[in-house]
N, C-alpha and C positions, 0 to 999 in steps of 0.2 A: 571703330567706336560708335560709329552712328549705329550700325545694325545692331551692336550690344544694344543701345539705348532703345530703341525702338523695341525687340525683345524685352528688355526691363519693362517696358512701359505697356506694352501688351500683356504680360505677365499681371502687372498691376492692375491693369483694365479687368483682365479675365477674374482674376483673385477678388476685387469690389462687387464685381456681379454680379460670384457665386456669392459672397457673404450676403447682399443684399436679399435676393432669391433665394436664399437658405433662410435668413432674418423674417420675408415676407412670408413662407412658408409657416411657418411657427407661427405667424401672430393670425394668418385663418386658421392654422388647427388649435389654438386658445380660441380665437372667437367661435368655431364651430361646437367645441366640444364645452365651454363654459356653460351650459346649456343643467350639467349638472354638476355643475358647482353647489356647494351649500345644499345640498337638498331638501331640508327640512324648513330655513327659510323659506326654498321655492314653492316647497307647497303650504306654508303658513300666506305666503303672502295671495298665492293663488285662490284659498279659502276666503280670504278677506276680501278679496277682488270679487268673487263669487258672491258674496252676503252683500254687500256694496249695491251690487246690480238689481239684486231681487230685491232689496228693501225700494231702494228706487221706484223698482216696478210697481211696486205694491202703494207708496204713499203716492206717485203721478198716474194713480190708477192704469197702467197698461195695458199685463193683461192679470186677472183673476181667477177665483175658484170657489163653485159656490163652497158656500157655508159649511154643509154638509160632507163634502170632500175639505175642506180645507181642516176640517175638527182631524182626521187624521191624520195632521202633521204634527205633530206634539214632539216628537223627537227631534223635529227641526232646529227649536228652540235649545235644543238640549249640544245637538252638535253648535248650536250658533254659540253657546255659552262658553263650550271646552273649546271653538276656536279663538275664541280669545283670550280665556288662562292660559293655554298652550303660545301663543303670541306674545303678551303682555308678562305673566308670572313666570312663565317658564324659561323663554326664549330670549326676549328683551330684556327682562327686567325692569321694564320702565311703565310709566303712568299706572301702576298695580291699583290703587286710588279709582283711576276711571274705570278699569276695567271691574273691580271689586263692582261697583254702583250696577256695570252693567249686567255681572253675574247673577246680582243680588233680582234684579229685573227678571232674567228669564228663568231663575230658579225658582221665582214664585209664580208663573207663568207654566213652567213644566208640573209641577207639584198640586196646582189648583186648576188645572188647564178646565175650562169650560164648566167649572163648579163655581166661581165666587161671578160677582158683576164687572170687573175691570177686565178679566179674561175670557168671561161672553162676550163683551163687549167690544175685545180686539178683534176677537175671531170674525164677527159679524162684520166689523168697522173695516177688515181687511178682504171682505168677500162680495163676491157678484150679486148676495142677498142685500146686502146693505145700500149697494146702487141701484138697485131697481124698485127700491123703498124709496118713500119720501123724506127721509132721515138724510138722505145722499146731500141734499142742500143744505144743509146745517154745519157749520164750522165745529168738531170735535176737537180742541186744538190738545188736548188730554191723549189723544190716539195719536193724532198729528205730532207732536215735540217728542212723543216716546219712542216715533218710530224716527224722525230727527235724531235724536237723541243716539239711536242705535248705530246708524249710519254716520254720524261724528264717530263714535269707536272705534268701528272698520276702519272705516277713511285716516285716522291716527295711527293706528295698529299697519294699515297697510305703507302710510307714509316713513314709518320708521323702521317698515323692513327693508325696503326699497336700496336705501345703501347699503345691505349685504348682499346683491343681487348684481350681478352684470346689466346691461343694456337688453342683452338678447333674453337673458331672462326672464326681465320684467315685461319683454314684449310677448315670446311664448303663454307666461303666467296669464295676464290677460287676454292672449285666444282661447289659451282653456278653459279662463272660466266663462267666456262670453259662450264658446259653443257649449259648457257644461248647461249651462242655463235657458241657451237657444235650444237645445235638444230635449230639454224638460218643457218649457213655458210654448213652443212652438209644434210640440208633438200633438197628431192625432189621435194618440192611444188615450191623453191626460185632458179635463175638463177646464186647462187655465186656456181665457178667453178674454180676448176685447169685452170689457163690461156693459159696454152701451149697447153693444147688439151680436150677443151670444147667437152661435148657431141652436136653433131648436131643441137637440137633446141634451144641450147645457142647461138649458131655459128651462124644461120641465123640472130641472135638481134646484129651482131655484126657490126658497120657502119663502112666507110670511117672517120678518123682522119682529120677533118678539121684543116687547117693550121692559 
């Protein structure tokens, strides 16, 4: 009787093991592979994480670009806009209202880009020209709250995709967009610079602030 019991009880021991270790198994190949769960949140929210960073950059002055480079990013605006009807309208369905305000913002932005005076006026307000102007010392809070303003959005937008996402995917999302943005704003190929003190052939791209 003992040895039966003993067998039983080995049997038992062996059999919790494997369940466990087959158990543990499974929940690393969900944690490994969650990664592309949801796919379309993951890269809405990734988008958002990315717009986030760079508006950042741009309103704690970081890094810049003059003027003259920055007027060809017009489409920026364009992609900033469908990433948030794609978020907000499409996807969530929620705060439509905000994101409407904010579409309505860079629609007029794309459409008049560098023709009317609020969209000269960002373009310069956001560029290495405007810092090395004596304009840099003047409180614009019109440039300031709009680009505020933008970064609430994201930061909404981004906060309500976040519960469709795993752990690891919200962590992945933001390396992506951090190196998407570190490999743009830190390249030697592109003219975005520390504004206080561009290297030299930044510094010649850099014009007079027209009034």
């Amino acid at each position: 009787m003992i040895t039966i019991g003993v067998i039983i009880n080995n049997i038992t021991s062996t059999s919790s093991s494997l369940f466990l270790s087959a158990e543990y198994s499974i929940s690393i190949i969900r944690t490994t592979m969650s990664w592309y769960e949801n796919p379309i949140g993951f890269v809405l929210f990734s988008l958002e994480c990315y717009h986030i960073m760079g508006h950042l950059n741009v309103l704690f002055r970081v890094r810049l670009l003059p003027r003259k480079d920055l007027k060809r990013l017009r489409l920026y605006f364009l992609v900033d806009l469908l990433t948030v009807f794609s978020s907000s309208i499409l996807f969530l369905q929620k705060l439509q209202w905000l994101a409407v305000l904010q579409m309505l913002q860079h629609a007029y932005y794309v459409v008049f880009w560098d023709q009317t005076y609020m969209t000269k006026k960002i373009i310069s307000w956001s560029s290495i020209d405007w810092i090395k102007s004596e304009r840099h010392k003047e409180w614009h809070w019109d440039s300031i709250l709009g680009t505020g303003f933008d970064i609430v959005v994201h930061f909404c937008m981004a906060f309500l995709l976040g519960p469709y996402l795993s752990t690891v995917q919200i962590v992945i999302a933001l390396a992506i967009a951090q190196f998407a943005l570190f490999s743009v704003l830190l390249s030697s190929k592109f003219a975005w610079s520390n504004p206080f003190s561009p290297p030299k052939w930044v510094e010649k791209r850099v014009q007079k602030i027209e009034d």
